[in-house]
SERO-4910 file (N, C-alpha, C, O; in steps of 0.05 Angstrom, whole numbers):
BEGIN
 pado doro    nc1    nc2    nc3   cac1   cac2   cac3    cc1    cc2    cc3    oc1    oc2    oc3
  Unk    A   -943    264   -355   -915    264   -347   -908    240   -330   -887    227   -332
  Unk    A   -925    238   -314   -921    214   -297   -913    181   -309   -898    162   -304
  Unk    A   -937    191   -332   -928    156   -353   -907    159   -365   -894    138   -367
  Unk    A   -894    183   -377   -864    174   -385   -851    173   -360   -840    151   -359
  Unk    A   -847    184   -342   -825    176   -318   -829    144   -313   -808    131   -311
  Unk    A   -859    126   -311   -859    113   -303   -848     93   -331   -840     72   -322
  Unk    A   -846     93   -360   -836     86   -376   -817     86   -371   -811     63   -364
  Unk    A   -793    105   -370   -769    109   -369   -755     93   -354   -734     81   -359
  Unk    A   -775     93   -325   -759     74   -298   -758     46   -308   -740     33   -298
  Unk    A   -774     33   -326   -786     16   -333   -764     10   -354   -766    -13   -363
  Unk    A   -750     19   -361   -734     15   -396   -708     14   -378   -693     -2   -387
  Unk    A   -700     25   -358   -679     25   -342   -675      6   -322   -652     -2   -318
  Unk    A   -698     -5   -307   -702    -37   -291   -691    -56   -316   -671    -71   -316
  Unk    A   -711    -50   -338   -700    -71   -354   -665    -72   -368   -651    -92   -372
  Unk    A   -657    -48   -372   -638    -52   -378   -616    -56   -361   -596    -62   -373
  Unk    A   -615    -55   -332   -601    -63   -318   -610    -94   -302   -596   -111   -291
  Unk    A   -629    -94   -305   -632   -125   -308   -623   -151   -329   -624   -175   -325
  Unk    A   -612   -132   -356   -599   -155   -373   -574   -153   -375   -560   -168   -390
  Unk    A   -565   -132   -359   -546   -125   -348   -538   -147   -333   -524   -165   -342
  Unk    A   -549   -146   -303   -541   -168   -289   -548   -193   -287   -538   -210   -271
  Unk    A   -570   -199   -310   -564   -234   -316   -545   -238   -328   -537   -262   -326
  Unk    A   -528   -219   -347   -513   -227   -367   -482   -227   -342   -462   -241   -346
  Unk    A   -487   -212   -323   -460   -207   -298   -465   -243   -289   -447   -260   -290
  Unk    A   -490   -248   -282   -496   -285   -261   -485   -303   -296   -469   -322   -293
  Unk    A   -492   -300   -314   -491   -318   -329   -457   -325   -333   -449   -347   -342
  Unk    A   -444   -309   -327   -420   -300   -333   -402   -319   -308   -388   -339   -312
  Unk    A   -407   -305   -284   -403   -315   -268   -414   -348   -261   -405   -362   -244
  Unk    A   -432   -353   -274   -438   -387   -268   -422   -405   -287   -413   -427   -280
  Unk    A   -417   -388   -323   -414   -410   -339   -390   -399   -350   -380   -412   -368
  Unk    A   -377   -376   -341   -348   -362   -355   -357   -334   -375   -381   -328   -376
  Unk    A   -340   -321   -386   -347   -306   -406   -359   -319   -438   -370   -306   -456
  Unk    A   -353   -341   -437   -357   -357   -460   -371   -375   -463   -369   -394   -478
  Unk    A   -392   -367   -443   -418   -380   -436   -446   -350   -440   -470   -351   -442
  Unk    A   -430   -333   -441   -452   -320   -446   -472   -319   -478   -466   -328   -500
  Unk    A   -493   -307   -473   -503   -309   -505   -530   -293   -501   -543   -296   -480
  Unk    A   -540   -275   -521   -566   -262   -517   -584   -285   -507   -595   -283   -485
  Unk    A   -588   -309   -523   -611   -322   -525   -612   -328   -492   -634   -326   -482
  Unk    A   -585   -336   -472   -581   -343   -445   -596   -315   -428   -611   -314   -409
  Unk    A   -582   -292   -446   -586   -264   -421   -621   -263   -415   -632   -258   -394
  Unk    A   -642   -275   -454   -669   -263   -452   -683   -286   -434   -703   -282   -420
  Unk    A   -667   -312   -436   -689   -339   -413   -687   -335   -392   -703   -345   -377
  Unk    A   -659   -316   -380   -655   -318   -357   -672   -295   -343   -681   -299   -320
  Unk    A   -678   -263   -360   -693   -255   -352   -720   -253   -364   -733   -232   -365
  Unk    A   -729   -281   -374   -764   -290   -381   -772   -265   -404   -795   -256   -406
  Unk    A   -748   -257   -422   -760   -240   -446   -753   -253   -470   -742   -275   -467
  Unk    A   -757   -245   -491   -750   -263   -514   -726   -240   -529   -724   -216   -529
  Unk    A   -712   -261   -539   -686   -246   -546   -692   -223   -564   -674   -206   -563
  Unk    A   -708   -218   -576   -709   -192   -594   -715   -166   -573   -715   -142   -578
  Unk    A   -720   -180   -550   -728   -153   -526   -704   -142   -524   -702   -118   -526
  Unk    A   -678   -159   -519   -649   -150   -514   -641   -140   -529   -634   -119   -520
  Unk    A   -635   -141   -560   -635   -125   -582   -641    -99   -579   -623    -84   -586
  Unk    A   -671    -84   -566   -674    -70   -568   -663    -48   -546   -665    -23   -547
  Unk    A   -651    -64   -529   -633    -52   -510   -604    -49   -513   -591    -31   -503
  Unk    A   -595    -76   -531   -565    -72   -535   -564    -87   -561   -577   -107   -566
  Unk    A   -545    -75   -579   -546    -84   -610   -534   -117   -611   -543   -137   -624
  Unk    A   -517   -115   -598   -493   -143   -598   -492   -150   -564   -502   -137   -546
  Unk    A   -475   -178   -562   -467   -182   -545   -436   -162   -527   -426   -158   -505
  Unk    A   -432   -156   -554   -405   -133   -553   -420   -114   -528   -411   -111   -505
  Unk    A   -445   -101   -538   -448    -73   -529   -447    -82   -501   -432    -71   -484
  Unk    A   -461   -100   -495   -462   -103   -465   -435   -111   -454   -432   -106   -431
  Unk    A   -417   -122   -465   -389   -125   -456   -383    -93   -448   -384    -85   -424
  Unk    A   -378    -80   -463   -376    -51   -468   -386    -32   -441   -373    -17   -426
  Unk    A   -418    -40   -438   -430    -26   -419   -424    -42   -393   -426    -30   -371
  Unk    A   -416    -67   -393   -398    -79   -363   -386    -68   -357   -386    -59   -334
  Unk    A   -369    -63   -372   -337    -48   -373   -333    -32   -364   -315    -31   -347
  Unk    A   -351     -3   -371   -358     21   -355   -364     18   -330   -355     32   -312
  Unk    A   -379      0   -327   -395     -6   -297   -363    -17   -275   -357     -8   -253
  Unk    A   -354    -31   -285   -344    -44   -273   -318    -23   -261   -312    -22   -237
  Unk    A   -302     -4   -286   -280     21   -283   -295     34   -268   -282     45   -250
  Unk    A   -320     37   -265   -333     58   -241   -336     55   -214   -340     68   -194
  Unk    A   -333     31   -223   -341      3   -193   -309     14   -176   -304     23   -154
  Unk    A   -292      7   -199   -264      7   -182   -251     35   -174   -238     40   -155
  Unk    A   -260     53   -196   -262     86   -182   -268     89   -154   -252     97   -138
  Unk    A   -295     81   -146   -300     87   -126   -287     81   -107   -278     98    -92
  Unk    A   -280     47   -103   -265     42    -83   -229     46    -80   -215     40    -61
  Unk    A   -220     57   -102   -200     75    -99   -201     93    -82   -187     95    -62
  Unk    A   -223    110    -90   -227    140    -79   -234    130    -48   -229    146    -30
  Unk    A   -241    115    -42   -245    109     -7   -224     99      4   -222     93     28
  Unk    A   -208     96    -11   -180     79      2   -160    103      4   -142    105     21
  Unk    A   -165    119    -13   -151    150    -11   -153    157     16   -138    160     35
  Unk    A   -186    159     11   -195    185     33   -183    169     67   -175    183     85
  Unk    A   -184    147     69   -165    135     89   -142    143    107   -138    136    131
  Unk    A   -126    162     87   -106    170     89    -93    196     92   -105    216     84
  Unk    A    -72    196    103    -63    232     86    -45    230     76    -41    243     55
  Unk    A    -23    210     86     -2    210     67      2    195     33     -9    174     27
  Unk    A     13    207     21      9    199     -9     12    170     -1     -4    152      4
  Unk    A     41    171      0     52    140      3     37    123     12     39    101      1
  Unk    A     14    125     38     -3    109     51    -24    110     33    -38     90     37
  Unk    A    -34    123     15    -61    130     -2    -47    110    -22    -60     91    -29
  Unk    A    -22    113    -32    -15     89    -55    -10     56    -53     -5     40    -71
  Unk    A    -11     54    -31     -7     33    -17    -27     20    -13    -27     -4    -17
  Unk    A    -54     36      1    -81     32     -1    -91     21    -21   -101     -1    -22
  Unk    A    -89     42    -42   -102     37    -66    -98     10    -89   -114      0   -105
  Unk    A    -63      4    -82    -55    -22    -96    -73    -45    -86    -83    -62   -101
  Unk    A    -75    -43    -57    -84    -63    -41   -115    -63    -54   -129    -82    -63
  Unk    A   -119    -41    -52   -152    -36    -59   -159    -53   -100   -178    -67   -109
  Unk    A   -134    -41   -111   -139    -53   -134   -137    -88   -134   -151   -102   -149
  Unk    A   -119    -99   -115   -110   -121   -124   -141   -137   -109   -150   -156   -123
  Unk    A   -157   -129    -82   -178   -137    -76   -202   -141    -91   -217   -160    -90
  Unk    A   -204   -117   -108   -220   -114   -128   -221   -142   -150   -241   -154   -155
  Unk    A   -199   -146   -159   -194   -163   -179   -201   -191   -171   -205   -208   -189
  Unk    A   -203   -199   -145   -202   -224   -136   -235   -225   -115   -243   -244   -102
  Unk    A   -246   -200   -118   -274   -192   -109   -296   -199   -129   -317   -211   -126
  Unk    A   -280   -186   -158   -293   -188   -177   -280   -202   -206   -275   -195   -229
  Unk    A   -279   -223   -193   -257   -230   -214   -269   -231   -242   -255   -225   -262
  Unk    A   -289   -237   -242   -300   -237   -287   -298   -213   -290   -284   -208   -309
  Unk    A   -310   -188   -277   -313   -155   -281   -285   -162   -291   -283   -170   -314
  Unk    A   -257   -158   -273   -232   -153   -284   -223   -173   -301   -199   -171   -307
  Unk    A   -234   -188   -309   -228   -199   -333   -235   -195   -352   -222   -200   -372
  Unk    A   -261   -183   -353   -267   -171   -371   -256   -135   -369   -256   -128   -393
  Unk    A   -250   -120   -359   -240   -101   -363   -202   -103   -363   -189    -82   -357
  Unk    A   -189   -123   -368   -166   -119   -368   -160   -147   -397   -141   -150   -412
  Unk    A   -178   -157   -394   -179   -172   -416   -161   -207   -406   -150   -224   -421
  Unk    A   -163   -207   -385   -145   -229   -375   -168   -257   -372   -188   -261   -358
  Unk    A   -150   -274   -396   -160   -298   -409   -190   -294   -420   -209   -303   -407
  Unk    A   -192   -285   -436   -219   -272   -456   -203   -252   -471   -180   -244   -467
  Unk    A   -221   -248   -493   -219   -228   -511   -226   -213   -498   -235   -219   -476
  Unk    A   -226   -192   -506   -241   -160   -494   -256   -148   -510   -262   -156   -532
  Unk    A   -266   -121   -495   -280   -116   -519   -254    -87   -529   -236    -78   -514
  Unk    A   -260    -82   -556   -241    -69   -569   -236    -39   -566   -214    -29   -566
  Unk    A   -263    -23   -564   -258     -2   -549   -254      0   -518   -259    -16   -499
  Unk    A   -242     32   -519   -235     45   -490   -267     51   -481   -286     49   -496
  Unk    A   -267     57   -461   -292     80   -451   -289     91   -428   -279     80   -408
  Unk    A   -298    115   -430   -279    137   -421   -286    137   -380   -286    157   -365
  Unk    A   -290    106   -371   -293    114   -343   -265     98   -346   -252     98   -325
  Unk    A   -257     88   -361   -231     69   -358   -211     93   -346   -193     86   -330
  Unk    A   -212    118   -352   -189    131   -351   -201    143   -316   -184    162   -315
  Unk    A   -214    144   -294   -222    145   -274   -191    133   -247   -177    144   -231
  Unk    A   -195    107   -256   -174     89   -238   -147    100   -247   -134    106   -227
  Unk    A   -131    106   -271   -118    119   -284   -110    149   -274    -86    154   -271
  Unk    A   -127    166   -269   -126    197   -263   -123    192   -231   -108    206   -219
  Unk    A   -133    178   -223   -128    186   -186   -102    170   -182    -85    182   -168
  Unk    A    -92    141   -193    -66    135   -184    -43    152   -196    -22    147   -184
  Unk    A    -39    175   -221    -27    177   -223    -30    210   -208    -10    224   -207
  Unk    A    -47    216   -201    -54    244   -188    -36    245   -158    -23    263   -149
  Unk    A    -44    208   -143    -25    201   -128      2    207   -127     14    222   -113
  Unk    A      9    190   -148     38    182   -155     52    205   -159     76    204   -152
  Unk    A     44    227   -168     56    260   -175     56    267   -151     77    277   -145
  Unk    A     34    267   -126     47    281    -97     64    268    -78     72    278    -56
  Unk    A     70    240    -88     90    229    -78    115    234    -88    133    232    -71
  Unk    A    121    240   -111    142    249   -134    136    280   -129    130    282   -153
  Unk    A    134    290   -125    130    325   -120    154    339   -119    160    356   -136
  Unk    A    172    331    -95    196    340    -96    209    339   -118    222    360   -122
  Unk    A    211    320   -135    231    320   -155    221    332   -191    232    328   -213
  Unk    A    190    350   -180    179    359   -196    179    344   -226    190    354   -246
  Unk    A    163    314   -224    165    298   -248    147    309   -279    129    326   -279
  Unk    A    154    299   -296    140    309   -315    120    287   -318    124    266   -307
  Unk    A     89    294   -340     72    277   -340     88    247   -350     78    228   -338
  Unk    A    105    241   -365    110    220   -382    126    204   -356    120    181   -356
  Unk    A    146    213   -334    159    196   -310    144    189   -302    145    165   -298
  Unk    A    111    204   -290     96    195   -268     78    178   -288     72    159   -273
  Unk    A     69    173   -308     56    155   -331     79    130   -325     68    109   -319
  Unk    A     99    129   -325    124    113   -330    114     97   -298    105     75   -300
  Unk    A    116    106   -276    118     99   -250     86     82   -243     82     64   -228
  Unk    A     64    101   -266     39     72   -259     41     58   -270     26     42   -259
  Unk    A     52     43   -297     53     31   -311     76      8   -291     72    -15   -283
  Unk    A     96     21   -287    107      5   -270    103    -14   -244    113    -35   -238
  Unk    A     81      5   -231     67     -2   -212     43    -28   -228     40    -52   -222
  Unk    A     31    -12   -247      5    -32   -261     17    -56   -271      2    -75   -276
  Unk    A     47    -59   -277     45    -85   -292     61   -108   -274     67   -130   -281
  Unk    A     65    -96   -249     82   -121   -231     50   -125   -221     42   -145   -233
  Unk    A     32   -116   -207     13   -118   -200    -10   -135   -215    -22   -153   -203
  Unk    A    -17   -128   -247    -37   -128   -261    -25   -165   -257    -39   -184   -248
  Unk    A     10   -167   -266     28   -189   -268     16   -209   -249      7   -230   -256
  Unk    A     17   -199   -225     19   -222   -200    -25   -232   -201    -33   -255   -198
  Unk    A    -37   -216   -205    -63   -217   -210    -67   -230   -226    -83   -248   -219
  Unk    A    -60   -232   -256    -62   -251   -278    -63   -284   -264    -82   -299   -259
  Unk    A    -33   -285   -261     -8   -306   -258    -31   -322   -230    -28   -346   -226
  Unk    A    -54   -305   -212    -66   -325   -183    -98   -325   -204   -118   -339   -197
  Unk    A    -97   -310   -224   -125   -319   -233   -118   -340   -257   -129   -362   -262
  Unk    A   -104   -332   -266   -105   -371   -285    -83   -397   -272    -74   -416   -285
  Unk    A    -80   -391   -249    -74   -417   -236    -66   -413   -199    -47   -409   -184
  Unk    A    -95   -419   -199   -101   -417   -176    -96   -428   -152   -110   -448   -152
  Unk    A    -83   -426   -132    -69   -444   -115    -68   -424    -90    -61   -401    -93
  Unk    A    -76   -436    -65    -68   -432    -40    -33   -422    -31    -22   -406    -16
  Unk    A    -29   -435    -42      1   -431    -33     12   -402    -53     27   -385    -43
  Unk    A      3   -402    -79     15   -376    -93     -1   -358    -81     10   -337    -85
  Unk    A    -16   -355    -70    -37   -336    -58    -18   -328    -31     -9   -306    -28
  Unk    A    -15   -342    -19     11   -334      7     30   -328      3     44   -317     20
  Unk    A     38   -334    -21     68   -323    -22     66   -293    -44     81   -273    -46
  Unk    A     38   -300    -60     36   -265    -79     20   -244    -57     12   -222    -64
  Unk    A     17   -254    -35      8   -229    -18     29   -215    -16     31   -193    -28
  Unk    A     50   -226      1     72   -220      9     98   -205    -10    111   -185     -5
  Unk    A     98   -227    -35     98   -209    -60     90   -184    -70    103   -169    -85
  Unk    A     64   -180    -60     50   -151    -74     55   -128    -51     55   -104    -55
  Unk    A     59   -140    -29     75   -120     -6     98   -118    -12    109    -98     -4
  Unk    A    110   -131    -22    140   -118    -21    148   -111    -54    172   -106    -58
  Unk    A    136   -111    -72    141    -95    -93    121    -74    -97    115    -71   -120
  Unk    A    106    -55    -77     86    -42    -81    108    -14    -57    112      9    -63
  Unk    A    119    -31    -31    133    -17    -18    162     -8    -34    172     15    -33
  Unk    A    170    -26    -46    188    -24    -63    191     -2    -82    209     16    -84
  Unk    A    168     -6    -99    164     15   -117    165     50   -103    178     70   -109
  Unk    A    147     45    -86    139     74    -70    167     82    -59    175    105    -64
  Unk    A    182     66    -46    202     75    -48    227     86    -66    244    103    -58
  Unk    A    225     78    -83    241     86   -108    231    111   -124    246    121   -142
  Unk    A    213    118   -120    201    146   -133    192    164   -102    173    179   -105
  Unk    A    201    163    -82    203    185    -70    233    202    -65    233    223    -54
***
């Protein structure tokens, strides 16, 4: 029993190890620098070892992806617990998303698809960041007892001035848009919250 556990741990080191050469390779040379043959030199295996862990370069896009929606789950959920008031938990959490993106900027490029292709399927931690902002957004809207499709309407609203201003500082990067889209993302985040209470 002990040699499969110690197998298992062993198949799981490795597979999160080609995991995160393929995260450094990414981050050193872009998304379009990646390549099995780069992920197996970087971690001293020969590329048919990676194969046996992930079929394509896709899958591991795929398995980032998850990692990465889970990554940002979490620090949602701590930006919540921060708080009591909705409005201050949604406010948090924009802030929390827009940090994220500029923390991790290839992760959200690769999970929002900004300048890269993406990969083509959903996977189902994507809907994580999804279920708590709009879980938000409904007890801030409470009073006016919204239906699912207004409070869907109100993150989308929220997601695309935001996702907007995040794009627009990651493909042209500048000091000065960075000072003025802070200030920007404060006052269309207050904006918004205001208009749906």
């Amino acid at each position: 029993m002990a040699s499969k556990d110690r197998i298992l741990r062993q198949k799981e080191e490795t597979r999160n190890n080609i995991l995160g050469a393929a995260y450094d390779i990414v981050k050193e040379e872009g998304w379009n620098g990646l390549s099995m043959r780069k992920i197996a030199d970087r971690i001293e295996y020969t590329a048919p070892i990676i194969y046996e862990y992930f079929s394509n370069k896709e899958a591991i896009l795929e398995e980032l992806t998850g990692k990465g929606f889970i990554k940002l789950t979490k620090e949602l959920q701590v930006a919540i617990d921060k708080f009591e008031k909705p409005e201050d938990q949604l406010e948090a959490m924009w802030m929390t998303y827009w940090d994220f993106a500029f923390t991790n900027t290839e992760m959200y490029q690769l999970m929002f698809g900004v300048q890269m292709t993406c990969c083509a399927q959903r996977c189902s931690a994507q809907e994580g960041p999804y279920k708590l902002f709009t879980q938000v957004i409904a007890e801030v809207m409470k009073e006016s007892n919204p239906s699912q499709d207004i409070i869907k309407q109100k993150y989308f609203t929220f997601f695309s001035v935001i996702h907007g201003l995040i794009a627009i500082n990651i493909i042209n990067k500048s000091d000065i848009l960075e000072t003025i889209n802070a200030q920007i993302l404060k006052d269309a985040i207050g904006g918004i919250i205001k208009s749906i209470q």
